[in-house]
C-alpha atoms as a printed R data frame, in Angstrom:
   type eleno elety resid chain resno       x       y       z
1  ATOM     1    CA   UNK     A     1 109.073 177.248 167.342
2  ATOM     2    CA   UNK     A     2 105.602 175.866 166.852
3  ATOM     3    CA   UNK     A     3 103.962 174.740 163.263
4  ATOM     4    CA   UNK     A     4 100.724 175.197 162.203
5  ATOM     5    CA   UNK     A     5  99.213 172.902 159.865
6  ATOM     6    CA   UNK     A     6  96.479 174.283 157.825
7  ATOM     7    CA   UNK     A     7  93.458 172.366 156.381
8  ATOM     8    CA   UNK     A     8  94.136 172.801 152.769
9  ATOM     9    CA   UNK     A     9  97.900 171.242 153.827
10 ATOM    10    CA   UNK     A    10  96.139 168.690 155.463
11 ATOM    11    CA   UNK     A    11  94.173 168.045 152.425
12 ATOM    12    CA   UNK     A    12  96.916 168.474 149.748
13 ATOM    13    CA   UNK     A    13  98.756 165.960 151.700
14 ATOM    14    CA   UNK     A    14  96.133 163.231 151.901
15 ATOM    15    CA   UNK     A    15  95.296 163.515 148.441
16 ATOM    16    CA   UNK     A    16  99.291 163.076 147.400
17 ATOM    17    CA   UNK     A    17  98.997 160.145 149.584
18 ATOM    18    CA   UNK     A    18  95.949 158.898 147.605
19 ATOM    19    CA   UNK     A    19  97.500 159.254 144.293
20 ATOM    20    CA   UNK     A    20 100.427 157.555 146.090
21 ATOM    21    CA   UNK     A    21  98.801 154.397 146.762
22 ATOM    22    CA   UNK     A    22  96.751 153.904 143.649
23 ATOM    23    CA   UNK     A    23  99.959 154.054 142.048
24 ATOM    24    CA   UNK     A    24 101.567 151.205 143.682
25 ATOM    25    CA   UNK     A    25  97.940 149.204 143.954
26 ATOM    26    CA   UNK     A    26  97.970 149.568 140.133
27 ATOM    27    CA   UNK     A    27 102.224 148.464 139.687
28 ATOM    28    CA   UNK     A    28 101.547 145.531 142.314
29 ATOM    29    CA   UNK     A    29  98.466 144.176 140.147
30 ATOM    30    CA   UNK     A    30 100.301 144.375 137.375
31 ATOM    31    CA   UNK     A    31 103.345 142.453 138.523
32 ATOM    32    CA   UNK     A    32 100.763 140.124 140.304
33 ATOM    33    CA   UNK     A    33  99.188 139.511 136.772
34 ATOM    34    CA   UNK     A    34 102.544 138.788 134.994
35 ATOM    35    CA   UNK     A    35 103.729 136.266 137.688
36 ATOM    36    CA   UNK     A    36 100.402 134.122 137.239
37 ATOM    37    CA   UNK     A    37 100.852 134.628 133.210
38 ATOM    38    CA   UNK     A    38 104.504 133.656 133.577
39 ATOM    39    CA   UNK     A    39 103.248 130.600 135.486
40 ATOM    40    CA   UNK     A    40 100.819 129.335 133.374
41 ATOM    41    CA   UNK     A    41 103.177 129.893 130.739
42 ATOM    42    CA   UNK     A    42 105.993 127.236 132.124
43 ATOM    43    CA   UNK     A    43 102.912 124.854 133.447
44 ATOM    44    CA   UNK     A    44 101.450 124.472 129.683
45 ATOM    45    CA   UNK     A    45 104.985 124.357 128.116
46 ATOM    46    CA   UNK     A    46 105.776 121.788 130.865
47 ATOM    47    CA   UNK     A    47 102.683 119.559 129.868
48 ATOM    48    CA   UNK     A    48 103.314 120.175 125.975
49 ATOM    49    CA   UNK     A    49 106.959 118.583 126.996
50 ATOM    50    CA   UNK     A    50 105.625 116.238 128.825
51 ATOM    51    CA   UNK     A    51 102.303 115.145 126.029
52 ATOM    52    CA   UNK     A    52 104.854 115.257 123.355
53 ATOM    53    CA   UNK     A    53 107.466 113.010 125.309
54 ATOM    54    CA   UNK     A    54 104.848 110.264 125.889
């Protein structure tokens, strides 16, 4: 049996995978941002530790 695939499907389908993506671009960049925030984090209480040791 043979399917046919409208445009509007076509369509519908692209746009869910649109909304898909900015989804996860906007969860990755926000994990992104909280690992480099986390780092600095432990590098300037590292070199507080380090100041006040010295």
């Amino acid at each position: 049996m043979v399917d046919l695939v409208t445009k509007e499907d076509l369509r519908a389908a692209k746009d869910e995978l649109r909304s898909a993506m900015e989804l996860e671009t906007l969860r990755l960049t926000i994990r992104l941002g909280s690992m480099i925030v986390a780092g600095l984090v432990t590098t300037f209480g590292a070199l507080a530790a380090l100041i006040k040791l010295t």
